[in-house]
N, C-alpha and C positions, 0 to 999 in steps of 0.2 A: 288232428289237433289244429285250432284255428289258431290263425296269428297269435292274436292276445296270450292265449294260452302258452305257445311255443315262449314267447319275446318273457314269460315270465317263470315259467320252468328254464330257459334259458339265463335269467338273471340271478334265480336264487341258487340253480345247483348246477350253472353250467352245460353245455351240450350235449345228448345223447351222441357216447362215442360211436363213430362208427363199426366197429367191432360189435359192439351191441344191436347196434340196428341189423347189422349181417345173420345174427346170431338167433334172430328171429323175436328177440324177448320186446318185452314193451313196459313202459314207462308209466306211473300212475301220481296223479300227484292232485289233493282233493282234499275235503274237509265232511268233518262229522258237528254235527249242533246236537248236545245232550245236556240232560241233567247232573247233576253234580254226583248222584248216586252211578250213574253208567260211566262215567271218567276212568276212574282205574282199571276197569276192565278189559274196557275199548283197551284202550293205551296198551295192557299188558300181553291182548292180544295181539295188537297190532304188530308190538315189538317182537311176538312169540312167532311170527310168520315174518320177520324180516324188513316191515315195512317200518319206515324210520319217520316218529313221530316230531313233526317241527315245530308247532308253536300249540299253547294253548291260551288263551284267552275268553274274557265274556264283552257286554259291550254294553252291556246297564247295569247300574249300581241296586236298582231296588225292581228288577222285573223278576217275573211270578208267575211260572216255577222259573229259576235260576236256571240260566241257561250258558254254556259253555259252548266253546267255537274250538275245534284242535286240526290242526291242517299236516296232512303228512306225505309223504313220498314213499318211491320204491321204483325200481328197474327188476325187472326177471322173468321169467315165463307167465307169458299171459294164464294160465289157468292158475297157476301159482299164486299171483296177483289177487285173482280173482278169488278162490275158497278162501285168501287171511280177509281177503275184506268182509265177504261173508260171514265169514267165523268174527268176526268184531260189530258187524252189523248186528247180527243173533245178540250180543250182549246188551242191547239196545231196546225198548223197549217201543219197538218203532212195528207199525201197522204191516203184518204180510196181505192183505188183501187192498 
């Protein structure tokens, strides 16, 4: 994790306890940019695997396709982590190649 990263995962949700860090899991904290059509989904996902969705927002009033910005967290077993983001990217209609 670079500085920047830590100093702001540090601000918003506080310090990976150490227990945790012992405990082998890891920490994810990131953002998805989608359409307005993929939003519930994502999100439902997300929530459906434990990862706690923080903000959602967009950032133009008249851009085309509408585009959504949703920033979310989670602590737990790195593979764990790993198949809900997955399983929330798949809802996505984003490029596998």
């Amino acid at each position: 994790m670079t500085p920047r990263m830590s100093r702001s995962s540090d601000k918003e949700r506080g310090p990976i306890p150490r227990r945790v860090q012992k405990e082998g899991r890891a920490a994810i904290n990131g953002d998805f940019v989608m359409t307005a059509e993929e939003v519930n989904p994502v999100i439902r996902t997300l929530r459906q695997n434990g990862i706690e969705v923080v903000s959602l927002h967009n950032h133009g009033l008249d851009d085309e396709p509408r585009l959504f910005y949703m920033h979310f967290w989670a602590n737990d077993d790195a593979a764990t982590l790993a198949q809900g983001l997955r399983q929330a990217l798949d809802q996505t209609n984003s490029a596998t190649e």
